[in-house]
C-alpha positions in Angstrom: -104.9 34.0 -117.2 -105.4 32.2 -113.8 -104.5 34.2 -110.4 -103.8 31.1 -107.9 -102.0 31.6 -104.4 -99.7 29.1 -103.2 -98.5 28.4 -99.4 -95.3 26.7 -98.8 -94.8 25.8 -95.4 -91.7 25.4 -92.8 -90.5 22.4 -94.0 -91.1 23.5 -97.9 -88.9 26.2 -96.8 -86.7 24.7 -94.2 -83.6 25.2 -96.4 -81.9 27.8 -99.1 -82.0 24.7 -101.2 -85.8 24.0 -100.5 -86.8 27.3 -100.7 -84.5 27.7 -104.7 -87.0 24.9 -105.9 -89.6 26.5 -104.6 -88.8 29.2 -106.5 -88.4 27.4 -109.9 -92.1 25.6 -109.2 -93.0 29.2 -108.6 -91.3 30.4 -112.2 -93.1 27.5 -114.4 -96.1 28.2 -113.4 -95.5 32.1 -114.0 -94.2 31.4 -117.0 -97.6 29.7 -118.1 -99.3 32.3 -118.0 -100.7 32.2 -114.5 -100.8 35.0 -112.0 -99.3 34.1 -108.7 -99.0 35.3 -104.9 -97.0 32.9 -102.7 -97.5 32.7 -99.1 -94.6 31.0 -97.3 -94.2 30.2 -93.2 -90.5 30.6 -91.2 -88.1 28.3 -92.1 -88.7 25.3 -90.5 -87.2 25.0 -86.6 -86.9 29.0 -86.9 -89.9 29.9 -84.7 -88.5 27.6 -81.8 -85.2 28.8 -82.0 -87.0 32.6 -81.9 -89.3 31.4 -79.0 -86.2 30.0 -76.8 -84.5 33.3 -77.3 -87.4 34.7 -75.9 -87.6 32.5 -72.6 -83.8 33.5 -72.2 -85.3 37.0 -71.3 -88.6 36.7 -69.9 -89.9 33.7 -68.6 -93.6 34.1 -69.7 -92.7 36.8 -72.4 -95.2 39.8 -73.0 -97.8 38.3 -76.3 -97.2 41.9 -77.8 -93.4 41.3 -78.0 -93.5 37.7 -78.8 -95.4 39.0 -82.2 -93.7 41.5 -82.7 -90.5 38.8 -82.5 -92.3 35.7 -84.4 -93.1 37.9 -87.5 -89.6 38.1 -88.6 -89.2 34.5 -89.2 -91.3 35.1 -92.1 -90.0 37.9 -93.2 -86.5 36.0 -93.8 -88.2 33.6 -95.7 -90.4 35.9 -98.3 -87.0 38.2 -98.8 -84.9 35.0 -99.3 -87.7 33.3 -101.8 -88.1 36.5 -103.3 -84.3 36.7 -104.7 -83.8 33.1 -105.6 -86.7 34.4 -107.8 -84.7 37.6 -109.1 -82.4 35.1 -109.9 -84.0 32.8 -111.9 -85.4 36.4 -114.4 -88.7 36.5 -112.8 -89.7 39.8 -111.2 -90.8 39.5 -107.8 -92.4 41.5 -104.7 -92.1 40.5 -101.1 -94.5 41.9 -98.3 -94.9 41.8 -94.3 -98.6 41.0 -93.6 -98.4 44.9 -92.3 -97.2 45.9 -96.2 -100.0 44.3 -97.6 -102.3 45.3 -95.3 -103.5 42.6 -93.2 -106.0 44.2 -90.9 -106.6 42.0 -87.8 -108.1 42.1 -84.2 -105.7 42.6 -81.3 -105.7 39.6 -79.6 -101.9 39.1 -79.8 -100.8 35.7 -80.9 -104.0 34.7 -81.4 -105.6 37.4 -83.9 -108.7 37.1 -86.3 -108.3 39.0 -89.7 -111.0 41.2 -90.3 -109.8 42.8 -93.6 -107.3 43.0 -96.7 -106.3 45.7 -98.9 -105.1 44.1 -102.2 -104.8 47.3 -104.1 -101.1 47.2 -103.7 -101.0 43.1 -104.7 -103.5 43.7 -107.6 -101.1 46.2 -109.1 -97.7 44.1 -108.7 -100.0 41.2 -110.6 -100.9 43.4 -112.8 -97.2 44.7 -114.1 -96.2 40.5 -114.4 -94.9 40.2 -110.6 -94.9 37.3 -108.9 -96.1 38.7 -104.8 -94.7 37.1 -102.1 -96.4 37.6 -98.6 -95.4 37.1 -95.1 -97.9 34.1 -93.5 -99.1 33.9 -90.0 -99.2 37.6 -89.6 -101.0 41.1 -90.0 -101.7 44.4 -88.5 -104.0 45.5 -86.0 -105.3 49.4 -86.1 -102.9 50.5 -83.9 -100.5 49.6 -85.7 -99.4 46.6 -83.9 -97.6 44.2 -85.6 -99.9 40.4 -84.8 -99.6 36.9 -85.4 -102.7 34.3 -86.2 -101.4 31.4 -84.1 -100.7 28.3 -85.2 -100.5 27.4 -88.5 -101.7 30.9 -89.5 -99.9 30.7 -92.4 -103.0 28.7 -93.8 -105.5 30.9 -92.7 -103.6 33.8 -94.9 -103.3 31.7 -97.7 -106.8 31.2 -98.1 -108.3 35.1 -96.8 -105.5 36.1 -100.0 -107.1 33.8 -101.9 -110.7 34.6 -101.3 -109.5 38.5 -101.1 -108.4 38.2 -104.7 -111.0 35.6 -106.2 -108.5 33.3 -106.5 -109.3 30.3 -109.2 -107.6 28.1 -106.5 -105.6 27.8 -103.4 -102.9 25.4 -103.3 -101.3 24.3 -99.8 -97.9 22.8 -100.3 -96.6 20.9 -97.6 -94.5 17.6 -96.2 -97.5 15.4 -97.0 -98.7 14.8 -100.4 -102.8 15.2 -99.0 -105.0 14.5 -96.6 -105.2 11.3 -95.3 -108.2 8.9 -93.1 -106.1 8.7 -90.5 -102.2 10.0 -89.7 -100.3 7.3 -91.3 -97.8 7.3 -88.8 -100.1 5.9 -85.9 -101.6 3.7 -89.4 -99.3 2.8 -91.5 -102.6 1.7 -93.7 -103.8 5.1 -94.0 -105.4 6.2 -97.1 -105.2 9.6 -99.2 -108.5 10.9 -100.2 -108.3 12.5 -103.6 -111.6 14.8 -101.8 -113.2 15.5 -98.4 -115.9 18.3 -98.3 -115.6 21.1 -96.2 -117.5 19.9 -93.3 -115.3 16.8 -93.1 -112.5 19.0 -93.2 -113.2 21.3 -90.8 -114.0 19.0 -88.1 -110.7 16.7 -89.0 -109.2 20.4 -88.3 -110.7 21.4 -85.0 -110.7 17.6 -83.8 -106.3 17.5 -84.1 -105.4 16.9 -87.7 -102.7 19.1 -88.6 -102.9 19.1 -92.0 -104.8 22.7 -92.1 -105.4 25.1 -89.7 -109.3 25.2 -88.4 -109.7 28.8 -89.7 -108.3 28.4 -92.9 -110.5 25.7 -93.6 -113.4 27.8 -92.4 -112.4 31.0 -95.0 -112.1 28.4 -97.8 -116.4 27.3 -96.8 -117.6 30.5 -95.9 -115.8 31.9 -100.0 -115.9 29.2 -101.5 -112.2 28.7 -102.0 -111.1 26.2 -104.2 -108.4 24.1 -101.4 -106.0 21.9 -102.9 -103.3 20.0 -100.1 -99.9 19.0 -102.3 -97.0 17.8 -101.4 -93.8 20.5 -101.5 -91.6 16.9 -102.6 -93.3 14.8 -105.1 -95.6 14.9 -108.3 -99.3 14.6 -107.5 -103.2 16.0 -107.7 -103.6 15.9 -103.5 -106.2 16.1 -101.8 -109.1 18.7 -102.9 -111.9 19.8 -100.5 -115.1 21.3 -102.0 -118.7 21.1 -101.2 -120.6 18.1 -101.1 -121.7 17.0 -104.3 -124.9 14.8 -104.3 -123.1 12.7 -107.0 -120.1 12.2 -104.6 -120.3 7.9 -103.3 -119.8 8.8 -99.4 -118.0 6.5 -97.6 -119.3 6.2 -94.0 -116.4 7.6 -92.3 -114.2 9.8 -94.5 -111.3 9.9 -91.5 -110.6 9.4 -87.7 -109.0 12.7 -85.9 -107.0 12.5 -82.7 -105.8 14.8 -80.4 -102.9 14.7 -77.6 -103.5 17.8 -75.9 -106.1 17.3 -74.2 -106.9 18.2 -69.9 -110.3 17.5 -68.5 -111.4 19.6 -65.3 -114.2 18.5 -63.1 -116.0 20.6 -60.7 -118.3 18.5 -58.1 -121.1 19.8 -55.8 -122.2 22.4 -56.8 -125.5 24.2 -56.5 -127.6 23.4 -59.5 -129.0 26.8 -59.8 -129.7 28.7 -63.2 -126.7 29.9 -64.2 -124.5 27.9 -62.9 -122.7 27.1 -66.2 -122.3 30.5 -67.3 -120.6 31.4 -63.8 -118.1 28.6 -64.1 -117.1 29.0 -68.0 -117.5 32.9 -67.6 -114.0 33.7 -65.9 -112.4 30.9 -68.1 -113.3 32.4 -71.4 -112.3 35.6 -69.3 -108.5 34.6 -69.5 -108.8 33.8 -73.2 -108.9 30.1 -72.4 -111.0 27.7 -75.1 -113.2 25.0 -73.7 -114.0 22.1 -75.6 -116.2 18.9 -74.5 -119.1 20.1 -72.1 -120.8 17.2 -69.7 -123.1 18.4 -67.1 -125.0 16.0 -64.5 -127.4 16.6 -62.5 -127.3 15.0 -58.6 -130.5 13.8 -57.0 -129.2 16.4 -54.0 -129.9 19.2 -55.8 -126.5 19.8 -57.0 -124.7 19.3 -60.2 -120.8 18.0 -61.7 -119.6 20.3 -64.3 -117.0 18.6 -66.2 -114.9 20.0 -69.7 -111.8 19.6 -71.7 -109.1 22.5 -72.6 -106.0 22.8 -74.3 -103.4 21.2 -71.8 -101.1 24.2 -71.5 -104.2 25.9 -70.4 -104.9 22.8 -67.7 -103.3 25.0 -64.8 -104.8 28.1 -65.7 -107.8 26.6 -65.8 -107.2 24.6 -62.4 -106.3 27.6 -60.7 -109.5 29.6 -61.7 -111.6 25.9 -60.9 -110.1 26.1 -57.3 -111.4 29.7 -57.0 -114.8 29.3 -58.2 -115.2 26.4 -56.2 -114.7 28.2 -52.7 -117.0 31.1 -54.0 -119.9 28.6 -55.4 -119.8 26.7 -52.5 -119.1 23.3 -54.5 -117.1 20.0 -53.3 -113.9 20.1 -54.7 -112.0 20.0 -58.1 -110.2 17.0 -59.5 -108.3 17.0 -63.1 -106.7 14.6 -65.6 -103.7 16.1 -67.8 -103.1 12.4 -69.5 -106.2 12.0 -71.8 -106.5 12.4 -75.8 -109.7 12.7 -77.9 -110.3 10.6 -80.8 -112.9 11.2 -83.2 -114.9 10.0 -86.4 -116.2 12.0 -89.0 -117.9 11.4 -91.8 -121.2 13.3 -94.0 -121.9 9.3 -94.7 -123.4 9.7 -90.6 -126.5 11.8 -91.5 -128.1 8.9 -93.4 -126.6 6.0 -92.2 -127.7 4.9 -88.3 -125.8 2.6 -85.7 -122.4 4.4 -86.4 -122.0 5.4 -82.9 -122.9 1.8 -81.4 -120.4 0.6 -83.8 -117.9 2.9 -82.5 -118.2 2.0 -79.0 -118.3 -1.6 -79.4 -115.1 -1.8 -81.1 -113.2 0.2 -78.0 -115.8 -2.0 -75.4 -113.8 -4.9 -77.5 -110.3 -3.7 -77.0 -111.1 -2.8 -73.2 -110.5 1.2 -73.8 -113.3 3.0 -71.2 -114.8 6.1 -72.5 -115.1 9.1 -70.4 -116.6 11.7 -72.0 -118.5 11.8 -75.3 -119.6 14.7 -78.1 -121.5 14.0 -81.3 -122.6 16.5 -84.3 -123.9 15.6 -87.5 -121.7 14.3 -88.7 -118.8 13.4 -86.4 -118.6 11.6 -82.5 -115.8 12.4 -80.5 -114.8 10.2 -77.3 -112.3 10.9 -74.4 -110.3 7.9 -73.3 -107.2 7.7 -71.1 -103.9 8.6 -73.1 -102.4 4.9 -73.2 -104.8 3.7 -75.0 -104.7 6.3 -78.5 -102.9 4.6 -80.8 -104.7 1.1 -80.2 -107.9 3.0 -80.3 -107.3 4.6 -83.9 -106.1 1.4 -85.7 -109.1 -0.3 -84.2 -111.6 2.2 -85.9 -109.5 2.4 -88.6 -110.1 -1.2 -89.5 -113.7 -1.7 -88.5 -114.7 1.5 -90.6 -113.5 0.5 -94.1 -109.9 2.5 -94.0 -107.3 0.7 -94.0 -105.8 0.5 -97.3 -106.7 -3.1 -99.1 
């Protein structure tokens, strides 16, 4: 007997006809002998309609309410999924991420779990019920009810399954696996029956939205078995796993893009130790992430701090820029709300060289200037001006191998 957790997302779930076939896929594999706990988002176009209700009563509404608000898509969904399963004979058990329990940090609508008690799941396995749990969601030790962000229902899909020593997790969703590139900017995108970890992780945190960034972490760090399915058709997916020496790596296993993207740039200022710490300080202060980090040096004893954040953080971030500007005595600040990042990765980087010259001869070719640039291991990242995205990705699509033959 196998224990595997499933996740279904919004669009898996998006209807009481979706979410009645999910329940039969549920039931076979129950009634094969396999132990199962199903982790399943809102219903798709439910957390919009729940965050517009919001912004009728509070224009920037309070992060503790909006949690305590967002949680209950979810818990439609894992009550409705749980009787379509009554209904079809199989005994089942649905449970808020606060039922379980979830334990998580309080940073509302952003919260890291730090624990799970699984007595309670372990026991409904145990007596032949199928579990269903609330994603995106836990508790914090107040009591508070939180949310994981974005795509948390991922991230509890894989702590459950790592909690419980799951044989594998399996993420259902509207795309049958992971792809080299989205297929929608390339229609000659391939699926990639694997991708290790590392590939994953930075396809994650560089704009894919196939899996959320910590889910993919849980799954390295436990060594969770990841599978990406498709909720809609018949197929193996896409599997991520550790490297395995035998593995042929391609150069580049996939080109990540993000939209929302701002750059700030901070000019004049006293190059003085420290100054870095006293300009990202206060930003990190208001919860805001940085990304790319370029720093240069003038001859007049002053430096240019440039970085990217989210873009609904840009005027946050502006605003806090203008400050520090006055108080560290620099030039001025200037900002760009209308770039993207592209990116390469690929494990096939650490022993091949020239990757990076062959990267920025193909934009050179197609006249795209880059502004900023980040490398690691094994992926580069470039920042161009938003118009030029989509030409930018079929280009290194097709000069790295990808396109589909």
């Amino acid at each position: 007997m196998a224990l595997y957790v499933y996740k279904f997302g919004g669009t898996s779930v998006g209807t009481p006809e979706r979410i009645k076939a999910v329940a039969e896929k549920v039931k076979k594999a129950h009634d094969a002998g396999d132990q199962i706990v199903v982790v399943v988002s809102a219903m798709s176009g439910e957390t919009n309609r729940l965050v517009g209700l919001a912004k009728e009563m509070q224009v920037q509404p309070t992060d503790r309410e909006m949690d305590v608000l967002l949680s209950t898509g979810e818990q439609v969904t894992i009550s409705l999924l749980s009787m379509a399963l009554h209904n079809l004979g199989c005994e089942a058990c649905s449970y808020t991420g606060a039922q379980v329990k979830i334990l998580t940090d309080s940073s509302h609508t952003k919260a890291r779990i730090r624990e799970i008690e699984d007595t309670r799941i372990r026991n409904d396995l145990a007596a032949g019920r199928v579990v269903v749990v609330a994603g995106f969601q836990g508790v914090d030790e107040q009591g508070n009810i939180t949310t994981l962000g974005r795509g948390g229902s991922d991230t509890t899909a894989v702590a459950l399954a790592a909690a419980l020593k799951a044989k594998e997790c399996l993420i259902y969703t509207d795309v049958d696996g992971v792809y080299t590139t989205d297929p929608r900017v390339v229609s000659k995108a391939r699926r990639l029956d694997k991708i290790t970890f590392e590939e994953m992780l930075e396809l994650a945190s560089l704009g894919s939205k196939v899996l959320q960034i910590r889910s993919v972490e849980f799954a390295g760090k436990y060594n969770v078995a990841l599978r990406v399915l498709s909720s809609f058709s018949e197929g193996n997916g896409t599997l991520i796993t550790y490297e395995e020496t035998e593995m042929e790596r391609a150069l580049i296993s996939g080109i990540a893009f993000n939209r929302d993207e701002a750059k700030l740039t901070l000019t004049g200022v006293p190059d003085l130790p420290g100054v870095a710490s006293k300009i990202l300080g206060p930003v990190a202060a208001e919860n805001i992430e940085v990304d790319m980090i370029v720093q240069n040096v003038a001859e007049s004893g002053t430096t240019d701090f440039t970085f990217t954040v989210n873009r609904n953080d840009y005027l946050r971030a502006r605003k806090i820029l203008d400050d520090l500007c006055i108080q560290l005595g620099g030039k001025q600040v200037s900002g760009d709300n209308g770039i993207v990042k592209v990116s390469i990765v690929g494990v096939g980087m650490r022993s091949h060289a020239g990757i990076a010259s062959t990267m920025f001869k193909v934009l050179a070719d197609e006249g795209i200037n880059i502004q900023m640039i980040s490398t690691s291991e094994i992926k580069i990242s470039v920042v161009i001006d938003e118009k030029y995205l989509e030409l930018a990705v079929r280009a290194l699509h097709k000069a790295f191998g990808l396109d589909q033959e």
